[in-house]
C-alpha positions as CSV (number, residue, x, y, z in Angstrom):
1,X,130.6,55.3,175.7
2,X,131.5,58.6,174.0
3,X,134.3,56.6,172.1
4,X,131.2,55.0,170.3
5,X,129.1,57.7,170.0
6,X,131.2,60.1,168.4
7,X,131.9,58.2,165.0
8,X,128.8,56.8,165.4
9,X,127.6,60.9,165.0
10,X,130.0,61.8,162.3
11,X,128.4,58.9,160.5
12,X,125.3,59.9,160.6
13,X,126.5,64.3,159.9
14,X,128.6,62.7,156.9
15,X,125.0,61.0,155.5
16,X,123.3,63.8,155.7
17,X,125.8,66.0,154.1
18,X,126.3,63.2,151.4
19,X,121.6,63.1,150.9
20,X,121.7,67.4,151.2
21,X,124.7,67.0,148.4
22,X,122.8,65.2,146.3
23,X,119.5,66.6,147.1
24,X,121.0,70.1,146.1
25,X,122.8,68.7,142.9
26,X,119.4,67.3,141.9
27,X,117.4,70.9,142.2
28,X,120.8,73.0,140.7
29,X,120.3,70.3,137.2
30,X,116.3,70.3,137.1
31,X,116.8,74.0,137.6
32,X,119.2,74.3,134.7
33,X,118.0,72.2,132.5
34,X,114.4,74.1,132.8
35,X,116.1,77.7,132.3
36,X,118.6,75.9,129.7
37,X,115.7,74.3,127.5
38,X,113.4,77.6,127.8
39,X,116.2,80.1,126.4
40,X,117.4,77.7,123.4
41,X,113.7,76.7,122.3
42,X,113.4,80.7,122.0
43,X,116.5,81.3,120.5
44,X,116.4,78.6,118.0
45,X,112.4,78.9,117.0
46,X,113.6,82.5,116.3
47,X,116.6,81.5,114.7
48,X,113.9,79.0,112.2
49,X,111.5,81.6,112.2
50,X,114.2,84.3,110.3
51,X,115.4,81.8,108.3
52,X,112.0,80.8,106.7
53,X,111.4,84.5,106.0
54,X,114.9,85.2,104.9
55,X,113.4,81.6,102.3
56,X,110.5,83.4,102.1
57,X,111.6,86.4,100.7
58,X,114.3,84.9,98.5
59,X,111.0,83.1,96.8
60,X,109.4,86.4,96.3
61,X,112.5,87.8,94.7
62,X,113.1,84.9,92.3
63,X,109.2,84.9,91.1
64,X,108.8,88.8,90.7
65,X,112.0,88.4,88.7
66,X,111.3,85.9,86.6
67,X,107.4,87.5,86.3
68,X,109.0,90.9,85.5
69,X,111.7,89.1,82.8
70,X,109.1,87.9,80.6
71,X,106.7,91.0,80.6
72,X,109.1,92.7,78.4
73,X,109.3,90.1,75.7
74,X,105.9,90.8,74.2
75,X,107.1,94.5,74.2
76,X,110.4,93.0,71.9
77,X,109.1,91.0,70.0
78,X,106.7,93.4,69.1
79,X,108.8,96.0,67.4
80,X,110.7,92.9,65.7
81,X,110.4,93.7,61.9
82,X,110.6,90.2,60.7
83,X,107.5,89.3,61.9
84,X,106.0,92.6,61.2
85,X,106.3,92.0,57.7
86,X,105.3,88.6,57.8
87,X,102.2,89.6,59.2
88,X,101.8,92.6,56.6
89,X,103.1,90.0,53.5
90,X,101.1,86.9,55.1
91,X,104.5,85.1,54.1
92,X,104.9,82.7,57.5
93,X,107.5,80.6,56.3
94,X,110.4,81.8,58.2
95,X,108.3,83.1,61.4
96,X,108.5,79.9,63.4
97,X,112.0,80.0,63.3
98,X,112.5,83.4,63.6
99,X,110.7,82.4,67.3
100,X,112.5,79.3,67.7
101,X,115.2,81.4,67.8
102,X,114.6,83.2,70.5
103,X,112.9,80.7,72.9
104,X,116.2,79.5,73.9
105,X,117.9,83.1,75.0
106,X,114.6,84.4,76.3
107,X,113.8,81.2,78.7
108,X,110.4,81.4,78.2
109,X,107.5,78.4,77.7
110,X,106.7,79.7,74.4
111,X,106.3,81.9,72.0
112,X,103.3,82.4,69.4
113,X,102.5,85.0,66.9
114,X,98.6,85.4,65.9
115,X,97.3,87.2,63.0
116,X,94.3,89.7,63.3
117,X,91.7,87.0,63.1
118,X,93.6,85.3,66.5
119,X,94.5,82.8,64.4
120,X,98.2,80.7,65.0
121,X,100.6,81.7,62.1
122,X,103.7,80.3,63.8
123,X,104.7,79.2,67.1
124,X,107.7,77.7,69.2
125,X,105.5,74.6,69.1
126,X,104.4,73.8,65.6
127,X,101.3,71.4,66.8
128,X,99.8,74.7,67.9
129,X,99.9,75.9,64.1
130,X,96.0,76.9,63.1
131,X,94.7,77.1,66.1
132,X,92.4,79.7,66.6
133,X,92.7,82.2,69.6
134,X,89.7,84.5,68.3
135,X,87.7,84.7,71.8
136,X,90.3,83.9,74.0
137,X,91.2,86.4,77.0
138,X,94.8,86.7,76.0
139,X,94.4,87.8,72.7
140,X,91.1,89.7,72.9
141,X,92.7,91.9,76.1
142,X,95.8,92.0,73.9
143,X,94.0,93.7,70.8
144,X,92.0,96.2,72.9
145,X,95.1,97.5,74.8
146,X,98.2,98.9,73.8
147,X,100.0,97.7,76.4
148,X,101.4,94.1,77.4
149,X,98.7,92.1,79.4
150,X,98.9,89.6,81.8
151,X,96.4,86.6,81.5
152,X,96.1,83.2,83.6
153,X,94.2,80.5,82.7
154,X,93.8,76.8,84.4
155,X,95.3,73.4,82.0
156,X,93.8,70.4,81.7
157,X,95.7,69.0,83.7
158,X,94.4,70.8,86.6
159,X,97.7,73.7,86.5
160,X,97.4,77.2,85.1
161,X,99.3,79.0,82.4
162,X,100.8,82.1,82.3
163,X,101.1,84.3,79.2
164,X,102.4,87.8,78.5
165,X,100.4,89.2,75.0
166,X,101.0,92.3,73.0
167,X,99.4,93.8,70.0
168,X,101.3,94.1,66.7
169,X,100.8,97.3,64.9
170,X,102.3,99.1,61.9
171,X,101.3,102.5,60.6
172,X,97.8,102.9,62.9
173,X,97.0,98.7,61.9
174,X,96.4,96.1,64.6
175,X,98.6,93.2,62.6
176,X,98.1,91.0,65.3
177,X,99.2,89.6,68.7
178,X,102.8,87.9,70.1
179,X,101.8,85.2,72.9
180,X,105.0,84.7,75.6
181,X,104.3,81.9,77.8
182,X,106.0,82.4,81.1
183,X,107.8,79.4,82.4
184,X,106.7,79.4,86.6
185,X,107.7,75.9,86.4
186,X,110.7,76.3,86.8
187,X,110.6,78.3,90.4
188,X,108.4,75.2,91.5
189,X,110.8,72.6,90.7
190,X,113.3,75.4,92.7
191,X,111.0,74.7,95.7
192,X,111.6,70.9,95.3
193,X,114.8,71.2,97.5
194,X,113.6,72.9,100.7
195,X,112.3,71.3,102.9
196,X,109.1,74.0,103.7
197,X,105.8,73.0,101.9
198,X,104.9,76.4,99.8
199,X,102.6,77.8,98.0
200,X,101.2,81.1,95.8
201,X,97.9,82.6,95.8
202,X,96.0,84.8,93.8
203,X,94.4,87.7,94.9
204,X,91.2,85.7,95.6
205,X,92.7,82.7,97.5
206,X,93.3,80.3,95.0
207,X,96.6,77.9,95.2
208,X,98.0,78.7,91.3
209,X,101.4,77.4,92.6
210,X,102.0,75.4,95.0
211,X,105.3,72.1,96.0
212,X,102.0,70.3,96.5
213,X,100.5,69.4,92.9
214,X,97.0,68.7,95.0
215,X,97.0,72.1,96.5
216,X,96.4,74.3,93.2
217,X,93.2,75.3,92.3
218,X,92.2,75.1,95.8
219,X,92.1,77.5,98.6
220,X,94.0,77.3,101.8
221,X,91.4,75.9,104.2
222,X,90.4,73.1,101.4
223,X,94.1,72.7,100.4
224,X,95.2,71.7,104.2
225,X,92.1,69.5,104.7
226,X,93.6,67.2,101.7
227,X,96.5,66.4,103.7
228,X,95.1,65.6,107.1
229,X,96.5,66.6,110.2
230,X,96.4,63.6,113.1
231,X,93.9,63.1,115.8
232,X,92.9,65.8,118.4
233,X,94.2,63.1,121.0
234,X,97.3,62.7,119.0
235,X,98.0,66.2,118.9
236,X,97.7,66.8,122.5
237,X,99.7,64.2,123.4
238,X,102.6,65.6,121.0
239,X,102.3,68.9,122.6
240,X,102.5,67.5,126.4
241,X,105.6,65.3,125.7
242,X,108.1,68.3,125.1
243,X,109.5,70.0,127.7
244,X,108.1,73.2,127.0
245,X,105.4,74.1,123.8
246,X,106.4,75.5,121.0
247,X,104.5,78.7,119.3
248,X,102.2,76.9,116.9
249,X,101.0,78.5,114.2
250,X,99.2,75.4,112.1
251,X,99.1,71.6,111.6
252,X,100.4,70.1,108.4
253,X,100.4,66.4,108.1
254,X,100.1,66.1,111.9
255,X,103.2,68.1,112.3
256,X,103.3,71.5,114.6
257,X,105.0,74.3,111.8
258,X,105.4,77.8,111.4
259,X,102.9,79.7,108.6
260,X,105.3,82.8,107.0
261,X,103.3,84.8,104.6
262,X,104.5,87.4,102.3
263,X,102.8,89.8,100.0
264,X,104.1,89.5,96.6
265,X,103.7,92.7,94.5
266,X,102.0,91.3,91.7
267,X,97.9,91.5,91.3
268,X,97.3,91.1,94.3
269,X,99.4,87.8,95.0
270,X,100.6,86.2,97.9
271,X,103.0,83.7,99.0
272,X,102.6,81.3,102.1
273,X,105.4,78.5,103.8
274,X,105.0,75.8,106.2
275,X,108.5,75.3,108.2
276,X,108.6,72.8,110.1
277,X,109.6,73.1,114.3
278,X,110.9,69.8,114.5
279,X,114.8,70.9,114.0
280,X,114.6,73.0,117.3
281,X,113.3,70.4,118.9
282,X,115.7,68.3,118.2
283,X,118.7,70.6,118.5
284,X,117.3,71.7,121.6
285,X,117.6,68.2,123.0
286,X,120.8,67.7,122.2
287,X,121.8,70.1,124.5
288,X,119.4,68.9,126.8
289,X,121.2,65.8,127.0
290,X,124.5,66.4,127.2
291,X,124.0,68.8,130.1
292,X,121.9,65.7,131.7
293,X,124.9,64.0,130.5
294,X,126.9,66.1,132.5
295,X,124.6,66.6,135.8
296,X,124.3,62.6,136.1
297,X,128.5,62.3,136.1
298,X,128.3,64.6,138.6
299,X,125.7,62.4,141.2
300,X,128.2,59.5,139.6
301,X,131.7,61.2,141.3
302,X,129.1,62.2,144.6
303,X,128.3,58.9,144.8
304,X,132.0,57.1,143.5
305,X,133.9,60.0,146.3
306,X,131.5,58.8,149.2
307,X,132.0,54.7,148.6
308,X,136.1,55.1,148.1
309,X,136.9,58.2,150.5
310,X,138.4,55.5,152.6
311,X,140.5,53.9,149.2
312,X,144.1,54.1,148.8
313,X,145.3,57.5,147.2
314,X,146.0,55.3,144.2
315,X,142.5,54.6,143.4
316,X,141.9,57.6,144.2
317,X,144.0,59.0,141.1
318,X,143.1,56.4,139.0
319,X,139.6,57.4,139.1
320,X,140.3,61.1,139.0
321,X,142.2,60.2,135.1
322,X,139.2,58.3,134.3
323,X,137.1,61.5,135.4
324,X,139.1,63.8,133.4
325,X,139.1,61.6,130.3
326,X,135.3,61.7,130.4
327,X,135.1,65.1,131.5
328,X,137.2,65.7,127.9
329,X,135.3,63.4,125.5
330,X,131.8,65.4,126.9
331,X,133.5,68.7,126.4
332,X,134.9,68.0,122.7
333,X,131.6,67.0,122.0
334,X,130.2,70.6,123.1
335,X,132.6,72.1,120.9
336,X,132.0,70.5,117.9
337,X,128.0,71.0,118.7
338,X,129.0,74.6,119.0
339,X,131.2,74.8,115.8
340,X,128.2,73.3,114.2
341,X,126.3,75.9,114.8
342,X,128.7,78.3,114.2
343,X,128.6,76.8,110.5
344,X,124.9,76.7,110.0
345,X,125.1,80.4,111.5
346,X,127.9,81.4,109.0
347,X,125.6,80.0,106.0
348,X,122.7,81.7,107.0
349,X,124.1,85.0,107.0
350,X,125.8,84.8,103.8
351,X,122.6,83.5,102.0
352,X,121.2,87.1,103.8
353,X,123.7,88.9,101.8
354,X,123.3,87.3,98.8
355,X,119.4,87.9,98.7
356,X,119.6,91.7,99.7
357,X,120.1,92.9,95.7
358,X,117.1,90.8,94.9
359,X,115.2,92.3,98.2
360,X,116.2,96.1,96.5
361,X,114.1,95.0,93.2
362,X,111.1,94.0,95.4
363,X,111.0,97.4,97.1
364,X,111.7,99.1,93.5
365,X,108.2,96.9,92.3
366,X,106.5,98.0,95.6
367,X,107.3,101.6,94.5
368,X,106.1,101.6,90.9
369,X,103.2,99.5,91.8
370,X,102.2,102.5,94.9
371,X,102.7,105.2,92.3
372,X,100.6,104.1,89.8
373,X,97.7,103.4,92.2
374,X,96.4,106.9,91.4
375,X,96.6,107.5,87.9
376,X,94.9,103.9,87.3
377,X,92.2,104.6,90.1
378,X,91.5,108.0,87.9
379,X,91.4,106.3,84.6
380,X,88.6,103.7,85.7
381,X,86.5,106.7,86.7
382,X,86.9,108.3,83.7
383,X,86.2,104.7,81.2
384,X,83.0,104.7,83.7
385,X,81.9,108.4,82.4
386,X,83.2,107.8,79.2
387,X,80.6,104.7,79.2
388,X,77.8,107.2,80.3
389,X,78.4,109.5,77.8
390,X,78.2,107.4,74.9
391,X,75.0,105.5,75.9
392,X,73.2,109.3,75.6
393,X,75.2,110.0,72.4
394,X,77.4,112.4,73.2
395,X,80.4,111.9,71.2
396,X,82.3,115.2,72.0
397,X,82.6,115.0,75.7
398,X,83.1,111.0,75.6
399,X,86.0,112.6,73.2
400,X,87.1,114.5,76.0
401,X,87.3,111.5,78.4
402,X,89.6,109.9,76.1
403,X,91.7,112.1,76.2
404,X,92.3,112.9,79.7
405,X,93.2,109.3,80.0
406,X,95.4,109.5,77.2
407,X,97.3,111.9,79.1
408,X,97.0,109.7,82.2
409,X,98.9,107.3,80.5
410,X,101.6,109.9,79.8
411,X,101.8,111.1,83.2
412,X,101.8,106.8,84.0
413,X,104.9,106.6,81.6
414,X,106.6,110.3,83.2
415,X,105.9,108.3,86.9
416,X,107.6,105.4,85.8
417,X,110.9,107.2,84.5
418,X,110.8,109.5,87.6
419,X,110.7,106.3,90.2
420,X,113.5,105.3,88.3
421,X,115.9,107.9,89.3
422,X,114.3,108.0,93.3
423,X,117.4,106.4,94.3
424,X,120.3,109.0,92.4
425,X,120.8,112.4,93.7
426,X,121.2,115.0,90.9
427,X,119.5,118.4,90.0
428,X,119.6,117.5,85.4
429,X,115.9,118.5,85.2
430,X,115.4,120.8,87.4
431,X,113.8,124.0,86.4
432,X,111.9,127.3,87.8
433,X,108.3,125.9,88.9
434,X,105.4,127.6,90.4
435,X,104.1,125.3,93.2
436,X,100.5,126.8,92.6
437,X,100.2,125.4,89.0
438,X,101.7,122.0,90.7
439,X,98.8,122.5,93.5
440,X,96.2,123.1,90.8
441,X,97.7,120.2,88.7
442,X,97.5,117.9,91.7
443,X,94.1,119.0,92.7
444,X,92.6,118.2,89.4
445,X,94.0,114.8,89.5
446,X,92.8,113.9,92.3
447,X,89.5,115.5,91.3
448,X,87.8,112.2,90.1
449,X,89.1,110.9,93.6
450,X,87.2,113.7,95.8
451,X,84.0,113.8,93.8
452,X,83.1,110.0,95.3
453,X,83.8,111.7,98.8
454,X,81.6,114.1,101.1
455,X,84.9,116.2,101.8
456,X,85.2,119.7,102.1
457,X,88.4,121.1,100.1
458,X,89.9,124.6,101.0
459,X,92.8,126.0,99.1
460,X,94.7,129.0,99.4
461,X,96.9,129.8,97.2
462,X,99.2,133.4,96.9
463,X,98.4,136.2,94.7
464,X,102.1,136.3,93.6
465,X,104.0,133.3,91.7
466,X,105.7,130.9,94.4
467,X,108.4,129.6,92.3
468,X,111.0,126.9,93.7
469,X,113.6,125.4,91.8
470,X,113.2,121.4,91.1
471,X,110.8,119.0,89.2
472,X,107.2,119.4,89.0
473,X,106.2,116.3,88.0
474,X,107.7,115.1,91.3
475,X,106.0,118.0,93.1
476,X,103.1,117.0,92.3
477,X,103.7,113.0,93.3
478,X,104.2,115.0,97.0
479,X,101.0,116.8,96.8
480,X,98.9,113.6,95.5
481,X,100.5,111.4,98.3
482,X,99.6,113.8,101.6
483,X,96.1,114.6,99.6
484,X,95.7,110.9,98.9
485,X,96.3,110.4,103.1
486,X,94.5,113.0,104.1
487,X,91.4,111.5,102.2
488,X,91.8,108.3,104.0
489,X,92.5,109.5,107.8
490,X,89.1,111.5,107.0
491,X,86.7,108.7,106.4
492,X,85.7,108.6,109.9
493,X,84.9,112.1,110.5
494,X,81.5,113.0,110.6
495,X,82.4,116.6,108.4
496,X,85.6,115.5,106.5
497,X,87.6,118.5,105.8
498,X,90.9,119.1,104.0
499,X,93.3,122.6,103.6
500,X,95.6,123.2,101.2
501,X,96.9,126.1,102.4
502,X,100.2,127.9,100.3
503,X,102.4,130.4,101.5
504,X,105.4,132.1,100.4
505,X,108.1,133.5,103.0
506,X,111.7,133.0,103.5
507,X,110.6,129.5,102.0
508,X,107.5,128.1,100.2
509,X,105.7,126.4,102.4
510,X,103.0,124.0,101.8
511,X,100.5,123.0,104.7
512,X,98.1,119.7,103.8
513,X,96.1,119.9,107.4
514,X,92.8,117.3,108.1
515,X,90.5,116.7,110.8
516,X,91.0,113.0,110.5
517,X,92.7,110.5,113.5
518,X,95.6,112.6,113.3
519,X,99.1,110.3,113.9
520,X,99.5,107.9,115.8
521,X,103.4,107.1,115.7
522,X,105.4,109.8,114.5
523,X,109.1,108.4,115.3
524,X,108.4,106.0,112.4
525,X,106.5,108.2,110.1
526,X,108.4,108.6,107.2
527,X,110.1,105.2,107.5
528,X,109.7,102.9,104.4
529,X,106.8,100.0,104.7
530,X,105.4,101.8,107.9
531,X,101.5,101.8,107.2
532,X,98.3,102.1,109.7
533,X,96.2,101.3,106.2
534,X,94.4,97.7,106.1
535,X,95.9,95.3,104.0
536,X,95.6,95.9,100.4
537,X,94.9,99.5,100.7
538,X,98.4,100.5,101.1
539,X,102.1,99.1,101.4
540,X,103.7,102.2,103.5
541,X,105.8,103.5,101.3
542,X,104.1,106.8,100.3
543,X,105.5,109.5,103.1
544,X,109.3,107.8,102.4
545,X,108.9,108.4,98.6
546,X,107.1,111.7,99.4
547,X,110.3,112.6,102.1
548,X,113.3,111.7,99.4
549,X,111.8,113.9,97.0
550,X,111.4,116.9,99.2
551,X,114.9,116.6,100.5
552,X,116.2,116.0,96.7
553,X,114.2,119.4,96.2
554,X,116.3,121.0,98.9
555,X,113.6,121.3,101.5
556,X,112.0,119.3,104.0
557,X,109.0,117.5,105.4
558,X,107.3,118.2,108.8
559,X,104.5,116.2,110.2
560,X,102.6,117.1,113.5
561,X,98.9,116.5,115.0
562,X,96.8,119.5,115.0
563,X,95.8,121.1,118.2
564,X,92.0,120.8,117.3
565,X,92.7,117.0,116.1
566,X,94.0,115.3,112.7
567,X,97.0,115.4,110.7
568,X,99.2,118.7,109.6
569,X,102.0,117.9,106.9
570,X,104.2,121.1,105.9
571,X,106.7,121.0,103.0
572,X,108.7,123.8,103.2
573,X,111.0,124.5,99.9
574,X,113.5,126.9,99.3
575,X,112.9,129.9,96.8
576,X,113.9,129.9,93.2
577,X,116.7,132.3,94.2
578,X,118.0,130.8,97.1
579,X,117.8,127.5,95.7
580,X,120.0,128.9,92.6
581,X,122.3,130.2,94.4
582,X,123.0,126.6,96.6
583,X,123.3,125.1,93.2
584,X,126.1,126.9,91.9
């Protein structure tokens, strides 16, 4: 009897091991699979989302260059004396190919030239010969300005047209106006070979460019609703067949994609792209596969080494090859999956290297665009009184206006050469400056600035002279930018105060101090693009300008929350004589 029992009991322990073995296999490959699918869908939807920004920034690069290309033509073309003198003679004949000329080297749409009565004298296209601009925006704008201005205007067709104009003048005469058309095109037809949907805006929301020719004109919400997205049912279905859901951020054409938008420094544009997640799905289940690929050879080999445990040791070995040959053809597969990747990985970062120069001119536009905020801001006020004044006839103070933007405009063009040289270290202009007149000079600046505020202004200022050795045009850019801050952390106060407070020591040391929210993060303070501003009011870069010019100076920049609340900022420079002496 126990003869029979025995086997009849390893039987039974061998099936049990054999249903735990598989039962264990079973929950180990679920288990992987599950922690296998959640890591790569992260690591590959991050992996698509920094490639549609890295996209997504190239874009932004390409159309500010090509924007910022064409907005010096007018200024070229402008001093050309050819067509100053055909303009002066009324002698035409050689104007259109004199333009003609250039069209081809300058890449621009086209080029017109306009006499004072807006009428077309000669023009890259010669049907548009006699046509009469008189009230149009471009050259109206162009003849009350001095300065190159942009205009956009929508086609018949249902696009819009971009054109750079510029007055002509010659001796104190307005001659005319010089018309470059800019080519955006050609960045659309760029777009044609991604495979993201995307699209420009203008500062109020209108599609002016888009790789959809239905989408311009229209905003977003409208733009989207012409391309409808499937069923609710449909949709919800989609979403419960993957193994885990995706971070959605909109439908487009029924498909789940990821919305990237970028702010491009231009009026007030913006630039959106729809990526599409369905690449990490499917990469995802690649791997998915083979490693359910892999788990169900294993249950295979359970199952094949319980039914032939009692088969010759030739079988046996035979089997085991055919394993291993398996086993190899699954792993080459892996490899070449990985090298794949590898690839794609390898192309991604080179295209990051290649965009970085173009990412350096963004910044550089960002910069210009932040500096000039100011000097713009006072210049409106001062058109407004200017306005005033000459509706109750007074000539001499409207006079006056003039020309304090006039020498806005200067301090515009001084800004401009000054953020040009931000990034090269070098003491050429430096000279002995008295950071009180700087103070003063900033003060009245802002002036226009803190009469449309409720805020209380101390300064204190020395007796003595508090000279420094540097630049006091970028002094002053310091002085405006804390001022300018200090102004907006103090809207919410109920009695807005701001102190300028100047001191000389072993340093000069300037001391900007609110009673605003004071500062929130002060580890990335002074780093570039770091803002707490809604968007549109600023773009972050003030305190990093404001901290390379300090430390170009030879001091430094402190910031600190006041013990009674708000914001203290404390420039501390060196002394004229100490700061010689470091020089030589």
């Amino acid at each position: 009897m126990e003869n029979v029992t025995i086997p009849a009991v390893r039987t039974a322990l061998n099936r049990w091991r054999l249903r735990l073995a598989v039962i264990a296999l079973c929950l180990l490959g679920a288990g992987t699979i599950y922690v296998t699918n959640i890591l790569l869908t992260e690591r590959f939807t991050e992996s698509t989302r920094n490639r549609a920004e890295v996209r997504l920034t190239l874009f932004v690069a390409n159309l500010m260059s090509e924007l910022q290309r064409n907005s010096i033509v007018p200024q070229l073309l402008a001093r050309d004396p050819a067509l100053i003198t055909a303009l002066e003679n009324g002698d035409f004949s050689l104007s259109t190919q004199r333009l003609l000329s250039f069209v081809d080297e300058i890449g621009a749409a086209s080029l017109m030239l306009l006499d004072r009565d807006g009428r077309v004298v000669a023009a890259t296209d010669r049907n548009r010969l006699g046509e009469s601009f008189r009230s149009a925006p471009q050259f109206v704008n162009a003849m009350r300005s001095n300065t190159t201005v942009f205009t956009r205007g929508e086609t018949a067709q249902g696009g819009f047209n971009f054109i750079y104009s510029r007055r002509l003048d010659n001796n104190g005469s307005n001659l005319g106006a010089i018309l470059v058309a800019v080519d955006l095109a050609k960045i659309e037809r760029g777009w044609v070979g991604v495979s993201d949907a995307v699209y420009v805006a203008d500062s109020e929301g209108r599609i002016i460019l888009s790789t959809e020719p239905r989408w311009r004109g229209q905003e977003e919400s409208v733009a989207l609703a012409i391309e409808p997205a499937s069923g609710a049912i449909e949709r919800a279905l989609r979403a419960t067949e993957e193994w885990t859901e995706l971070p959605i951020d909109a439908y487009f054409r029924g498909e789940a994609v990821l919305r990237r938008e970028a702010r491009v420094p231009f009026q007030g544009w913006r630039m959106v792209s729809f990526t599409s997640y369905a690449s990490v799905r499917e990469r995802v289940n690649g791997v998915l596969a083979l490693e359910v690929m892999g788990f169900a050879i294993l249950l295979a080999l359970l199952f094949w080494y319980a039914s032939r445990r009692a088969a010759t040791r030739v079988a046996v070995y035979e089997q085991e090859s055919n394993e291993l040959r398996a086993l190899n053809a699954a792993l080459q597969r892996e490899i070449a999956a990985r090298k794949q990747m590898e690839r794609s990985l390898q192309v991604a970062e080179q295209t990051v290297e290649q965009t970085s120069k173009l990412a350096a001119l963004g910044e550089m536009s960002a910069a210009v665009s932040h500096e000039l905020n100011q000097p713009l801001a006072a210049m409106k006020t001062y058109l407004a009184g200017a306005r005033l004044l000459l509706q109750r006839k007074r000539p001499e103070e409207t006079l006056s206006s003039f020309q304090r933007i006039d020498d806005l405009i200067d301090r515009m063009g001084a800004i401009t050469r000054q953020l040009k040289s931000y990034a090269r270290k070098g003491s050429d202009a430096f000279e002995a400056v008295d950071a009180r007149a700087a103070v003063s000079s900033a003060l009245s600046l802002m002036e226009p600035q803190l009469k449309t505020r409720d805020v209380e202004i101390s300064r204190t200022l020395p007796s003595a002279p508090a000279l420094i050795y540097g630049d006091r045009l970028r002094l002053e850019q310091v002085i405006i930018n804390l001022l300018r801050n200090a102004l907006d952390a103090t809207k919410t106060a109920e009695n807005p105060r701001i102190d300028v407070i100047l001191a000389v020591g072993e340093t000069v040391t300037l001391t900007v101090r609110d009673n605003g929210t004071g500062i929130e993060d002060l580890d990335e303070l002074f780093e570039p693009f770091y803002t707490t501003k809604q968007a549109g009011d600023g773009v972050g870069l003030g305190l990093a300008i404001s901290s390379g010019i300090v430390n170009d100076l030879g001091g430094r920049m402190i910031a600190r929350n006041g013990a009674q609340g708000g914001a203290v900022f404390e420039v501390q420079l060196p002394l004229l004589k100490s700061a010689l002496k470091a020089a030589e």
